[in-house]
N, C-alpha and C positions, 0 to 999 in steps of 0.2 A: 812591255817585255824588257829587262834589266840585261842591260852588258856589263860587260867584265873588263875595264881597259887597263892591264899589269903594267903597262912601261911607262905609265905615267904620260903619253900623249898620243894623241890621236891624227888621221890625216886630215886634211879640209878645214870645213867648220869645225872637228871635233877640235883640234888643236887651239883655237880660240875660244871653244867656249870651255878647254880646260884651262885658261890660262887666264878665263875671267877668275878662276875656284881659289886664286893663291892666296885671299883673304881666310880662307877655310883651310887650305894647307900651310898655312907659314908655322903652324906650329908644331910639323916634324922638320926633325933635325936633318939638311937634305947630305949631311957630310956622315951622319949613321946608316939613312938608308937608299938606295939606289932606285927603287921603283914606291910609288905608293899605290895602293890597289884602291879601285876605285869603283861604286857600282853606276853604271848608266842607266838608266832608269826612262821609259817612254808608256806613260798609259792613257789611253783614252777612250772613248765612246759615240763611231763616228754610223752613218745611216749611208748602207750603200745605195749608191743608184744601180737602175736596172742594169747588167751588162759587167758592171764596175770590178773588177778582180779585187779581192780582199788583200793580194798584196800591195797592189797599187796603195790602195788606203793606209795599209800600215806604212807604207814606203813616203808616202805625204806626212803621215803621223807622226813619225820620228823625223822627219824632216824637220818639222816645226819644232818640235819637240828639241831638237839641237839647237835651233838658230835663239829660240826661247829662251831655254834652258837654264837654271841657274844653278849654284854648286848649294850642299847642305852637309849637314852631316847627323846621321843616326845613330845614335850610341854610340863607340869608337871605330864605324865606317863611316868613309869619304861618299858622296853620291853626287849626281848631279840628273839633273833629268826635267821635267815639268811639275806644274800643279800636282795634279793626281797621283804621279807615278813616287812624288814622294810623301803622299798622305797615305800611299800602299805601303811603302815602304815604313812607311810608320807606325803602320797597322802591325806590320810584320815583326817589324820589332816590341813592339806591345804583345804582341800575341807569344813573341819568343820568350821576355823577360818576365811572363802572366807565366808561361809555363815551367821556367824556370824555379819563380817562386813557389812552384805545384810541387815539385821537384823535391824544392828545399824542403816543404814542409813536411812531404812527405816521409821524406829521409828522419826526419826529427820527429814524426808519427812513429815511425817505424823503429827508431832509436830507443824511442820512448819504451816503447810498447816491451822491445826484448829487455831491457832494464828492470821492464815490470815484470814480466814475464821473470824473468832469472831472479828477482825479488821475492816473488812466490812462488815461486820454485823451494827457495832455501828458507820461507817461512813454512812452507807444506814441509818441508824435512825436519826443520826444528819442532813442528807437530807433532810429526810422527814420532820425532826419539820423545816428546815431553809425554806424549800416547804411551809410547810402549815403558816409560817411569813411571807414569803412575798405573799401570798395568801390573807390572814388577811391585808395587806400594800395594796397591791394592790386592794382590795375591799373599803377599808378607800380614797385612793388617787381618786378613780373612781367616790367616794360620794364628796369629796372637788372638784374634775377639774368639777365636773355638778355645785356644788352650785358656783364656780368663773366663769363658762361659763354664768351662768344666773346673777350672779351680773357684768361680765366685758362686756356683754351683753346691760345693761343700761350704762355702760360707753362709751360702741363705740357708743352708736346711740347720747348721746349727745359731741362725738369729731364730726359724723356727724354731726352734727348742728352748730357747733362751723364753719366747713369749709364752710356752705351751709348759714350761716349769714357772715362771711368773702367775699363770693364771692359777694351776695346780698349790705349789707351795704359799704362796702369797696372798693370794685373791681368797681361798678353800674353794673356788668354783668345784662345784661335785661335778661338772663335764666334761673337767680336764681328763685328757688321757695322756700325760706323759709320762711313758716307759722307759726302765730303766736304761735301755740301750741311749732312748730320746736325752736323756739326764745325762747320761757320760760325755755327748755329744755336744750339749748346750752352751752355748758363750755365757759369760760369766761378767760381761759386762752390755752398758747400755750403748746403744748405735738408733739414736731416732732415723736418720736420714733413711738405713736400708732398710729400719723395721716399716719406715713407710713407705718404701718401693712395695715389700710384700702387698701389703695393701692396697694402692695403687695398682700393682699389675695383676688384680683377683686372685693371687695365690693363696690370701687370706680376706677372711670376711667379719671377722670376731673382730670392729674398730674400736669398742667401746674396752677393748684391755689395753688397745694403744691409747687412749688418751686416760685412760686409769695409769698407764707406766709414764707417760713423758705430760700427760695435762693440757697436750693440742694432736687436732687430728691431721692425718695423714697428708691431707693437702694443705694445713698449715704450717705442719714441717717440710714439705719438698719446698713452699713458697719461700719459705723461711730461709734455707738452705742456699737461695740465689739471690736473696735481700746483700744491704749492706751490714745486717744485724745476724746471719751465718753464726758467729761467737758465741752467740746467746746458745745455738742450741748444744755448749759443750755444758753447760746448767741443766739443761734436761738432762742428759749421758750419765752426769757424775752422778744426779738423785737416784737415776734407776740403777745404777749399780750399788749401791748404797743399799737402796732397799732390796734389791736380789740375793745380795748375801750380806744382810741382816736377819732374815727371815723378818723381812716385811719392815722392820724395824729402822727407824731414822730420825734424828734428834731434830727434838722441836724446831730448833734455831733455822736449821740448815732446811725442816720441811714448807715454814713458814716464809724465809726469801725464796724457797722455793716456788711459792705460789705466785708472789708478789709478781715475779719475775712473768712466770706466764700471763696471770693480768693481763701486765705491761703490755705483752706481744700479744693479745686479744685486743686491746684497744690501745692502740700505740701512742705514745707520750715522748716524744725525742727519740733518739736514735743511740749508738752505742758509740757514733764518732764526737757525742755532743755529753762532754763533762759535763753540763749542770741539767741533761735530763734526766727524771724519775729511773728511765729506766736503765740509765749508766750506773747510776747511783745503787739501785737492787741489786743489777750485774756484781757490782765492785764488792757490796757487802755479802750478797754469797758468796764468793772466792774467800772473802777473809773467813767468815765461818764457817765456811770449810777448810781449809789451810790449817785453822786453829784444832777442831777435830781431829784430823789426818795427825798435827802434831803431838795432840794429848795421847792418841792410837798407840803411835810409834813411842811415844816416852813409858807405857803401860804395858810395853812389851806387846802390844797387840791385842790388848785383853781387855780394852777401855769399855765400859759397856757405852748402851747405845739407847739414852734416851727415848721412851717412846713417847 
């Protein structure tokens, strides 16, 4: 059972068995402080005999317990006491400094934890404003793809026309049915890429006038179109406009690199980034003869005729 001695001495035996401890307290300053606090300390584990008052026992116990005694000290308390009473005492302190550290760590679980917590917190907020952006984006984009569906809408029904007067005035298919409203309507130039959306997206099913007007079919112009060779098909566009308003009509030169050209993109031979392949070289000499054309046109006031 631990005493408490505050004045620094005790009477009897306690006063020499505190004055064994001065090896344990010489190292407060005794001109700073006036009393040092001290725990006294007696434990033991004694077997009464019959009759024996239990205080008796302890009153023996501590008895010895003083005359025994020696001084220690536990973490920054003084003790003095027996064996046992300071392996309790040590216990005690193990058990304070274990909980201590429970303490701590808890406090830095718990630190932790509102850190993180308030971390996601103001990443859940940053969500929701980048949520409610592209909400805002995606309402905006929903108003643009209706007004280009309704304007690219008038676009596709005059590339229809454009192909439904190709087949008519060009091809004499007797099946064409394009009326005159269809003809006022109609583009007037060649566009592989959309003429072969129509086809791609079943709008149209007549593919054998798309490769009679550009000389590849429908999924070899979309493939085409996302290659590195895209350029090529401004060579198809020029030829079909050429012959749309020729009335079918287009000069040998120009229909012959014409072909060459498709070949080329039917069974590939270099690329359009590679100067010295075949089909740079096609590419290069249809632009010239056509340039050349276009300039005869314009120097003939427009009236150049048109080789068939």
């Amino acid at each position: 059972m631990p005493h408490k001695n505050r004045k620094g001495k005790g009477k009897g035996s306690h006063q020499g068995a505190l004055s064994e401890s001065s090896e344990v307290f010489k190292g407060v300053d005794k001109a700073e402080v006036d009393v040092i606090s001290c725990d006294i300390i007696s434990c033991d584990r004694v077997n009464l005999r019959p009759g024996q008052a239990a205080r008796d026992a302890a009153r023996d116990t501590f008895a010895t317990a003083v005359e025994n005694g020696t001084p220690s000290q536990v973490g920054d308390r003084f003790t003095f006491g027996n064996l046992l009473g300071h392996q309790l005492l040590e216990e005690l302190e193990g058990d304070r400094l274990h909980r201590r550290i429970l303490e701590q760590k808890l406090l830095s679980v718990e630190t932790e934890a509102r850190l993180r917590t308030n971390d996601l917190k103001a990443r859940v907020h940053d969500l929701e404003a980048r949520v409610n952006d592209l909400k805002a984006q995606t309402h905006s984009l929903k108003a643009q793809t209706h007004d280009l569906k309704e304007s690219s809408e008038g676009y596709l029904r005059s590339r229809d026309g454009f192909l439904d007067v190709f087949k008519d005035d060009i091809l004499r298919d007797p099946n064409a049915k394009s009326s005159r409203a269809r003809r006022d309507k109609a583009a007037l130039h060649g566009d592989a890429v959309a003429d072969a959306g129509l086809y791609q997206s079943g709008r149209r099913r007549d593919e054998s006038l798309l490769i009679a007007i550009y000389g590849v079919t429908s999924t070899g112009i979309l493939r085409l179109s996302r290659s590195t060779d895209s350029d090529s098909i401004s060579v198809l566009n020029a030829r079909a406009t050429l012959k749309a308003n020729g009335d079918g009509n287009v000069p040998q030169e120009i229909e012959n690199m014409w072909k060459k050209v498709v070949v080329l993109l039917e069974n590939p031979s270099g690329t359009l980034k590679d100067s010295s392949s075949p089909l740079w070289r096609a590419y290069h000499r249809f632009w010239d003869v056509y340039s050349k054309y276009r300039r005869d046109v314009s120097t003939a006031g427009g009236t150049a005729t048109i080789d068939g």
